[in-house]
MARVOBA-29218 format. One record per residue (C-alpha): x, y, z; residue in three letters. Coordinates in nm, 2 decimals, padded with zeros to 4 digits. Layout:
<atoms>
     east    north       up    aa
        X        Y        Z   ala
...
</atoms>
This chain:
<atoms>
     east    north       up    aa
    01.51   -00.71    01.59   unk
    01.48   -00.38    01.41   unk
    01.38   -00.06    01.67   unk
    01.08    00.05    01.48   unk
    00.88   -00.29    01.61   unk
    00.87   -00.16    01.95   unk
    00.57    00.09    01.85   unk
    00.32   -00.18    01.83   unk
    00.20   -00.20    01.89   unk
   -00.71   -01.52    02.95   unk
   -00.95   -02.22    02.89   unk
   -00.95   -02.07    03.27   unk
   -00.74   -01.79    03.25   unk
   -00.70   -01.58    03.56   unk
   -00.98   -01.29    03.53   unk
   -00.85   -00.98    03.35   unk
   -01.12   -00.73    03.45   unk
   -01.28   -00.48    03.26   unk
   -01.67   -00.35    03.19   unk
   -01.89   -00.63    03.08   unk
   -01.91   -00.71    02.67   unk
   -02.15   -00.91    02.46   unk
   -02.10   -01.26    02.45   unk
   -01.97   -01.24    02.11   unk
   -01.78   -00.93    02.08   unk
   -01.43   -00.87    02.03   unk
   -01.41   -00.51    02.23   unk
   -01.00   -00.43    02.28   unk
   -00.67   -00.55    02.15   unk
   -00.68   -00.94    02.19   unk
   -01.02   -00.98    02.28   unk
   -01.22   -01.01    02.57   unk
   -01.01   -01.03    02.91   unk
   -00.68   -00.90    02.69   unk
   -00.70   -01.31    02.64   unk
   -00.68   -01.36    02.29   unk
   -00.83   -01.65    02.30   unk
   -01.22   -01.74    02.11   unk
   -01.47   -02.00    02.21   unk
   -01.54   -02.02    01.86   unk
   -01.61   -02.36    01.67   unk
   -01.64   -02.25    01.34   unk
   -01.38   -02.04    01.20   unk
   -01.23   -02.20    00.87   unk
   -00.87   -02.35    00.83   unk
   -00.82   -02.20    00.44   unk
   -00.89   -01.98    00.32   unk
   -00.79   -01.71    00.00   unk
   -00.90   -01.40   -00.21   unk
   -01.16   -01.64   -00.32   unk
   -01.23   -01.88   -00.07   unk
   -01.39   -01.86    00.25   unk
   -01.40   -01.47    00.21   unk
   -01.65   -01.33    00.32   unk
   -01.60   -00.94    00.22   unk
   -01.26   -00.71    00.23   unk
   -01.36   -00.36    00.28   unk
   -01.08   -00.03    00.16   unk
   -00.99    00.16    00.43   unk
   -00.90    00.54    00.41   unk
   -00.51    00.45    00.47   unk
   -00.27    00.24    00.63   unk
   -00.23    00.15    01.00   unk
   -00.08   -00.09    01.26   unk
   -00.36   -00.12    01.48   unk
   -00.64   -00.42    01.49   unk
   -01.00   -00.45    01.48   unk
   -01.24   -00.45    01.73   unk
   -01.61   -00.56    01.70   unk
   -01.90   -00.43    01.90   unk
   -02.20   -00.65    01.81   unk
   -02.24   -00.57    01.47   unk
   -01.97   -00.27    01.43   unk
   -01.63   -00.33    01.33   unk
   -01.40   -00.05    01.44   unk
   -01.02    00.01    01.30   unk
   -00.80    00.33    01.31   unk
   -00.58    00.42    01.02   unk
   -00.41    00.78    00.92   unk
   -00.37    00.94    00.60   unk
   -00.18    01.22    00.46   unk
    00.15    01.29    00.61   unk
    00.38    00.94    00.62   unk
    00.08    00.76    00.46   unk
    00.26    00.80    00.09   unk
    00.13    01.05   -00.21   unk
    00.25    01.44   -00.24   unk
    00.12    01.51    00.14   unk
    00.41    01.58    00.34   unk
    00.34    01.84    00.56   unk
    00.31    01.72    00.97   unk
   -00.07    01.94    00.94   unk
   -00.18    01.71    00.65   unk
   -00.20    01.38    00.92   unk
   -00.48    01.29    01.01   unk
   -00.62    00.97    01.20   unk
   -00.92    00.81    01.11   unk
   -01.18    00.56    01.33   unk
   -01.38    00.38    01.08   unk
   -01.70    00.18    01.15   unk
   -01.78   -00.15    00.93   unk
   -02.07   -00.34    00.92   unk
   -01.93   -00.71    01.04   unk
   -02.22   -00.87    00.83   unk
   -02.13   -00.68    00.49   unk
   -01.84   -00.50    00.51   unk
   -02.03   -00.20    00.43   unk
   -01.88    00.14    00.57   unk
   -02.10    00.28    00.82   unk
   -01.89    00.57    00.91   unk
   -01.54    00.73    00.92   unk
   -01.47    00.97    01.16   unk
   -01.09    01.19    01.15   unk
   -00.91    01.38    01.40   unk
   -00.65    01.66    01.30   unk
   -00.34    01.60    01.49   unk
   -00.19    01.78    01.80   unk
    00.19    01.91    01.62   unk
    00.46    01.90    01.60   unk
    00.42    01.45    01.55   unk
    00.75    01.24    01.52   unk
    00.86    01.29    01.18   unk
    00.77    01.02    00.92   unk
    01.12    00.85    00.91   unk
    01.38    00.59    01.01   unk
    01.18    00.29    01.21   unk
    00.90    00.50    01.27   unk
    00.78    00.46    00.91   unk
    00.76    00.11    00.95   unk
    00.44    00.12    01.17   unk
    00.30    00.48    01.10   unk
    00.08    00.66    01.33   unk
   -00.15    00.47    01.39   unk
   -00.04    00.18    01.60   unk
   -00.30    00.13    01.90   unk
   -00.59   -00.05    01.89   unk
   -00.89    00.07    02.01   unk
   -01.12   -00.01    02.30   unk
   -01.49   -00.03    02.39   unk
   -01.71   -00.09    02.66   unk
   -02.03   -00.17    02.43   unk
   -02.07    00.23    02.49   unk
   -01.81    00.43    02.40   unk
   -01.52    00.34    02.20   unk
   -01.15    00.52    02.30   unk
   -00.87    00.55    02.04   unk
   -00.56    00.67    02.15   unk
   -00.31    00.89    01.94   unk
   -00.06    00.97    02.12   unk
    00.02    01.32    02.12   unk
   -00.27    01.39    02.00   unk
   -00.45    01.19    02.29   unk
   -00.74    00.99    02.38   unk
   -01.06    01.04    02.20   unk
   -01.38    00.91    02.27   unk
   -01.67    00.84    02.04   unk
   -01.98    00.72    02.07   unk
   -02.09    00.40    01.89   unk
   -02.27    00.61    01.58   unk
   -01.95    00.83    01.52   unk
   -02.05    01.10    01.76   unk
   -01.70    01.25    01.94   unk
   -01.78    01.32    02.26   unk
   -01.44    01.39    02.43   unk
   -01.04    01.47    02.36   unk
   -00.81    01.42    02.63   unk
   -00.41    01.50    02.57   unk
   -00.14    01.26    02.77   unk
    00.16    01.46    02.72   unk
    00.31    01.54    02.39   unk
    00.67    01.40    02.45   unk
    00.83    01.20    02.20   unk
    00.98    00.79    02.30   unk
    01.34    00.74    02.28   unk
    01.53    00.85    01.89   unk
    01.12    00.89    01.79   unk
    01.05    00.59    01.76   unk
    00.71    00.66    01.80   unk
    00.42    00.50    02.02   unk
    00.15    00.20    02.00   unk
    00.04    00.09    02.36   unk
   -00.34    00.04    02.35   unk
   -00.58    00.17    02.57   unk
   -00.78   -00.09    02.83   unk
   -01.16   -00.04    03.01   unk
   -01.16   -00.10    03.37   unk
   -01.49    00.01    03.54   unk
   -01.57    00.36    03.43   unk
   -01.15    00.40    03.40   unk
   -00.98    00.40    03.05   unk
   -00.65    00.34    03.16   unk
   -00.32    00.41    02.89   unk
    00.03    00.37    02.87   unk
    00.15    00.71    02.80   unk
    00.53    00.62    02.84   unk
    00.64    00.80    02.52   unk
    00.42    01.12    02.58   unk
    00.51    01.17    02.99   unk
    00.65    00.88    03.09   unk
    00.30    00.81    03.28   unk
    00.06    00.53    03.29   unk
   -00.30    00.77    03.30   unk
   -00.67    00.71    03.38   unk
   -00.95    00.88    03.22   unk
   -01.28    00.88    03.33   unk
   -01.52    00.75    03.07   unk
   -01.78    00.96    03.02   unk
   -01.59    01.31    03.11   unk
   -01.26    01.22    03.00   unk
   -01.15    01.40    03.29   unk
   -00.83    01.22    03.44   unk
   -00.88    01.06    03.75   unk
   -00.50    00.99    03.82   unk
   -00.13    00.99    03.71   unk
    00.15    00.75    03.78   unk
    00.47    00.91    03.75   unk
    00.81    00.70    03.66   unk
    00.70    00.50    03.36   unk
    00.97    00.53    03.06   unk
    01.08    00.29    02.76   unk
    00.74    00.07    02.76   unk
    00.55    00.01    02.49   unk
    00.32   -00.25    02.66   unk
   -00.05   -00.28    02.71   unk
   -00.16   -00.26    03.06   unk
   -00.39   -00.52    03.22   unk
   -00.60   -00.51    03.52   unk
   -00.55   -00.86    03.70   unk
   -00.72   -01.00    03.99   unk
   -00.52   -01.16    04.33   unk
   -00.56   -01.43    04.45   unk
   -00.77   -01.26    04.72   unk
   -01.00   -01.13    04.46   unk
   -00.78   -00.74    04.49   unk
   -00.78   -00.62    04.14   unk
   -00.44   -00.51    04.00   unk
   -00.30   -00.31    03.72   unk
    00.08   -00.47    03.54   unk
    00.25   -00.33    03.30   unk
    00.62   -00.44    03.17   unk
    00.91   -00.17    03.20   unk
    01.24   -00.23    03.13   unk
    01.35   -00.57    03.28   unk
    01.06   -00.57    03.51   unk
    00.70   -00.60    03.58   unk
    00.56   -00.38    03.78   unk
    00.21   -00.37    03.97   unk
   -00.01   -00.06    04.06   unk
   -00.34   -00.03    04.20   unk
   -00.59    00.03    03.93   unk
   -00.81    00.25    04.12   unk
   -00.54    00.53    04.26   unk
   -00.24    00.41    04.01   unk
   -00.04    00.35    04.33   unk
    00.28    00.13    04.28   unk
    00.28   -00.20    04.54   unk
    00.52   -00.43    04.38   unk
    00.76   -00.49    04.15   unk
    00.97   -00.77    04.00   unk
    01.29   -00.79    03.78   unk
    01.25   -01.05    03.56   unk
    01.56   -01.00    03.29   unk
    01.24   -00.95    02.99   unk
    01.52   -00.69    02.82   unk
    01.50   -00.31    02.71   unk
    01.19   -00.13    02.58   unk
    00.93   -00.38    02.67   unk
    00.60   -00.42    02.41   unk
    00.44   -00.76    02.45   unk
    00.16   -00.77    02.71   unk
    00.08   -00.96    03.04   unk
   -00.09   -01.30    03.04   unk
   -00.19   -01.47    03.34   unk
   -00.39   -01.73    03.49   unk
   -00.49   -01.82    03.85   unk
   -00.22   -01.60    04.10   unk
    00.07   -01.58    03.82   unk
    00.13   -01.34    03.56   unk
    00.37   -01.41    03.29   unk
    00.53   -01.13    03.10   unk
    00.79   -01.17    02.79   unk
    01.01   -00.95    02.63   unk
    01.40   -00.93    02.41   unk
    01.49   -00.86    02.10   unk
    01.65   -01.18    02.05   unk
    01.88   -01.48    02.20   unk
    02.04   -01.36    02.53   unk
    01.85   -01.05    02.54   unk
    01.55   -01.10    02.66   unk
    01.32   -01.36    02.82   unk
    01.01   -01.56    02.96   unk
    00.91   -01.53    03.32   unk
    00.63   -01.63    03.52   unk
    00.59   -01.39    03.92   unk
    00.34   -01.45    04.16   unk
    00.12   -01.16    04.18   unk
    00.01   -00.95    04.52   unk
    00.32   -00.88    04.65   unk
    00.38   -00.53    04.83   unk
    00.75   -00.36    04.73   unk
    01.08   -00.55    04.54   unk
    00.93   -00.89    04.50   unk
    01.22   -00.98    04.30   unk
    01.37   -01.30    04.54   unk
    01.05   -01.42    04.66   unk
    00.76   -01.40    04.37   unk
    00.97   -01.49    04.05   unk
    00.88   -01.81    03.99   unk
    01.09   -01.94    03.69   unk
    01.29   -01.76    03.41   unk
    01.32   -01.86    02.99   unk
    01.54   -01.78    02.72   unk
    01.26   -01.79    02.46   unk
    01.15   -01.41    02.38   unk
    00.93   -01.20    02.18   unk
    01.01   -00.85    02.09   unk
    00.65   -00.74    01.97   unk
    00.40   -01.02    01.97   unk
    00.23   -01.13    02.30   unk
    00.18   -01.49    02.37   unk
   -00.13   -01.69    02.44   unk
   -00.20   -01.90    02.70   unk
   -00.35   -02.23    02.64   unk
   -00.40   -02.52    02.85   unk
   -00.07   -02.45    03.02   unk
    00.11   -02.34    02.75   unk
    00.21   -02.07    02.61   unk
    00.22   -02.02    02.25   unk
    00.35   -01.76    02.03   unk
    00.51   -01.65    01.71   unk
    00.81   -01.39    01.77   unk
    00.90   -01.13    01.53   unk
    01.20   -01.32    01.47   unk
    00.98   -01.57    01.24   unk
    01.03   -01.87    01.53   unk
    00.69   -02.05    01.70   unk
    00.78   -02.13    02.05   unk
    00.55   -02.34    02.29   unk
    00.60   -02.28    02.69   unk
    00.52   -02.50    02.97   unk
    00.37   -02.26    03.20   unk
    00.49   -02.52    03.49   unk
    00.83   -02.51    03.44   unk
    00.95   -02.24    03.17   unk
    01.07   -02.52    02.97   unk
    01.03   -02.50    02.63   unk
    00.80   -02.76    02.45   unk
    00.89   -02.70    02.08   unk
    01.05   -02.40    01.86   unk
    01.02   -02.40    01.50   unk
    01.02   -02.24    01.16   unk
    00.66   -02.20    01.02   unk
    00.67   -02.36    00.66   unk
    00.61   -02.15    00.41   unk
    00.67   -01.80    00.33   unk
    01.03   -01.71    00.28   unk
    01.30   -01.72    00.51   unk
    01.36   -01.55    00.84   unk
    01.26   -01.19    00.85   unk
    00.99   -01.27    00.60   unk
    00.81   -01.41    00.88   unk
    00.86   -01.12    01.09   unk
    00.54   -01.07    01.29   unk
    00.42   -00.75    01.45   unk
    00.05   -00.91    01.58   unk
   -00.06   -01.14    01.86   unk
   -00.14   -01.55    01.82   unk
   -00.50   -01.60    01.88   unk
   -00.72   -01.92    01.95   unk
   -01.01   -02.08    01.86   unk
   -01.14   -02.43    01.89   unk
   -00.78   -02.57    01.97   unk
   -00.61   -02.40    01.65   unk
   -00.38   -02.08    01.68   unk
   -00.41   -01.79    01.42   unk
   -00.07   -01.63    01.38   unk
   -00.07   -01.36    01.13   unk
    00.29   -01.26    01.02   unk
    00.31   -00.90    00.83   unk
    00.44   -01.02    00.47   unk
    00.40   -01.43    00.47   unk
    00.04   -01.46    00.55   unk
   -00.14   -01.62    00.82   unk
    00.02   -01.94    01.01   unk
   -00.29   -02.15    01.10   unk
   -00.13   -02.43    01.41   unk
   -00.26   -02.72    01.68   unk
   -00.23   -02.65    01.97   unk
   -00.02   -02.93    02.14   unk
    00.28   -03.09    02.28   unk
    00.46   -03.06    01.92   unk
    00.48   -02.84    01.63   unk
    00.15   -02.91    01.40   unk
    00.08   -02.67    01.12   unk
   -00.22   -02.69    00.96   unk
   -00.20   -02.43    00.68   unk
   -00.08   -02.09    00.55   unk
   -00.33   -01.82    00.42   unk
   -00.26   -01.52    00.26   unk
   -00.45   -01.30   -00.01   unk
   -00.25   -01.28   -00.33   unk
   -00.41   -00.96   -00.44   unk
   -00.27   -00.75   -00.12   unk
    00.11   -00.72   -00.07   unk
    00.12   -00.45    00.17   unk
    00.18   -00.52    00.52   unk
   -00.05   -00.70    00.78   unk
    00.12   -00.54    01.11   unk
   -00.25   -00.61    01.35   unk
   -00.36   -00.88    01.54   unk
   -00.67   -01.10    01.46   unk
   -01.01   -01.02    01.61   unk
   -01.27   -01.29    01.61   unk
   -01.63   -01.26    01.68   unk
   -01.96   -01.51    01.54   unk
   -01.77   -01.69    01.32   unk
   -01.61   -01.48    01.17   unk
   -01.17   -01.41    01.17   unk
   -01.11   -01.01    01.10   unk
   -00.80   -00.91    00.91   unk
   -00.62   -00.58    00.86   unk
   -00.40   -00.46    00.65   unk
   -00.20   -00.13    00.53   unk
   -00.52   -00.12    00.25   unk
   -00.82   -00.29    00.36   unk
   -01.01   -00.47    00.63   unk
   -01.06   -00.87    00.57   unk
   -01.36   -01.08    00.66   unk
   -01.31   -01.46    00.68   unk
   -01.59   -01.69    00.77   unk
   -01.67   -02.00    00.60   unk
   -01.87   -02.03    00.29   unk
   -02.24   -02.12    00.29   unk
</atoms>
């Protein structure tokens, strides 16, 4: 796998807490409980520039970030000027951009820009393969927080209002590769992976901004954090570093346990778990990297008594999904494995059909699920639509033959309808009336 992928950046899953959404929305980066999985029933199979489209929307630039929706509010980032292509190469031309959309008619509501904290990583080698605007953002049906790395976490209210602007540490990750970890709500706590800024995880407080702790010691991780509950009810914050998983307590960002699990270097996919065991996933291809199930609520090295069971499947970028005891997922090698969550035994692995060979499959966002069927959107050959099941069943391909650019975000889904990015504009698919 190529370096500049590792910027991108639970049914009775085991209860990933965070503040309370509507019913319907889609409020952080795969969904409610960092699941990605919908209880959606009507989401179509097919779907084109003319079929089953319900509106595309231009946005103000590119981006590698996906959508959220708040009831009726779409939110995505993107960044313009500097590295976002034209005559505009100057670092103090960037600027990123939260834009609002109406989820009913794709109609712009508002945009909103932030000037950018210099000097940035400069626009080159893998870097400019995801761009600088890489994490998704979050909302607690209040408030919505985007992070941008040096440039921090900045809060706005749901009408466009900024209300707060919070720096992290203006480090740079290993050879600048740049940064994508999203932010997550826990209680009145956003909580970020600032591992290429200061090597820190870091929790905000929500209204002030103010931060209400530091955990020191966190380098080469580009995962999404996720608050988990014990088995004893204890709520607990994982993250993925370098061939471990490590657990902290969400409310001081106190370490209590950690595992090695062999996941590889530079870790970016996220944690799934359900009932008392996490599974975390990492590699950047055959022998480098794994799929490993630990037992959560351990206190210290829990490495000989809470790993349950290691695989050799991996996934440098996306994050799996778990369904009915399986976990499914398309890696950014362009290969869909299925899991038994049991065992670590691997159920199928195949080659989506269609789209080119190999690296054309190449996939920087997450499988979702709806109504039994997995939505796995690869950045050049469209969107993989599969069964979930015992054996490989794909149902169709989708892409839009107008837009060639890349689609590096993961799928948000909320009332029926599927919400695509891409480097150019912001897809709605629902099924036609």
């Amino acid at each position: 796998m190529r370096i500049g992928s590792f910027c991108f950046l639970v049914g009775c899953l085991f209860a990933v807490l965070g503040s309370p959404a509507r019913g319907e929305d889609w409020p952080q980066f795969r969904g409610p409980g960092l699941s990605g999985r919908s209880p959606d029933t009507t989401l179509p199979t097919k779907w084109s520039d003319t079929d089953n489209l319900g509106w595309k929307a231009k946005l103000p630039g590119p981006g590698s970030s996906s959508p959220i929706v708040v009831g009726k509010k779409v939110f995505v980032t993107c960044y313009s000027g500097y590295g976002a292509g034209g005559s505009s190469d100057e670092q103090k031309n960037l600027r990123r951009h939260l834009v609002c959309v109406d989820a009913e008619s794709g109609k712009e509501l508002w945009s909103k820009s932030v000037a950018p904290v210099l000097p940035e990583d400069n626009f080159r080698g893998f870097l400019a393969q995801h761009g600088y605007a890489s994490h998704t953002p979050a909302s607690d049906g209040e408030r919505v927080y985007c992070f941008f790395g040096k440039t921090g976490v900045v809060a706005f209210d749901l009408d466009g209002k900024q209300l707060w602007q919070t720096g992290v540490g203006t480090g740079s990750a290993t050879s600048g590769w740049g940064t994508g970890a999203s932010p997550i709500v826990h209680g009145d706590l956003v909580i970020v992976n600032a591992s290429a800024e200061s090597g820190t995880l870091r929790a905000l407080n929500t209204k002030t901004g103010k931060e209400v702790w530091k955990a020191d010691g966190v380098k080469n991780t580009w995962c999404t954090p996720a608050v988990v509950q014990t088995k004893e009810g204890k709520p607990e914050l994982l993250i993925t570093v370098p061939d471990e998983v490590c657990g902290f307590d969400p409310a001081t960002g106190k370490k209590l346990w950690w595992a090695k699990v062999g996941i590889g270097e530079f870790p970016i996919p996220g944690v799934i778990a359900e009932k008392d065991v996490a599974y975390v996933v990492g590699g950047r291809g055959k022998g480098s990297g794994a799929v490993a199930a630990v037992r959560v609520g351990g206190r210290g090295d829990v490495s000989n008594t809470h790993v349950l069971w290691k695989s050799n499947e991996y996934s440098p970028v996306p994050t799996p999904v778990l369904v009915g005891g399986k976990l499914y997922c398309l890696n950014d090698s362009g290969f869909a494995f299925c899991v038994d969550t049991a065992t670590g035994k691997q159920v199928y692995k195949e080659r989506p059909l269609g789209g080119g060979a190999g690296g054309n499959r190449s996939t920087y966002g997450s499988m979702v699920e709806a109504n039994g069927k997995l939505y796995a959107l690869s950045r050049t050959a469209g969107t993989y639509v599969i069964a979930c099941g015992g054996e490989y069943d794909q149902i169709a391909r989708n892409s839009f033959a107008s837009d060639k650019t890349d689609f590096n975000g993961t799928p948000a889904i909320s009332n029926g309808r599927l919400f695509l990015r891409s480097n150019t504009h912001l897809y709605c698919v629902q099924a036609s009336k």
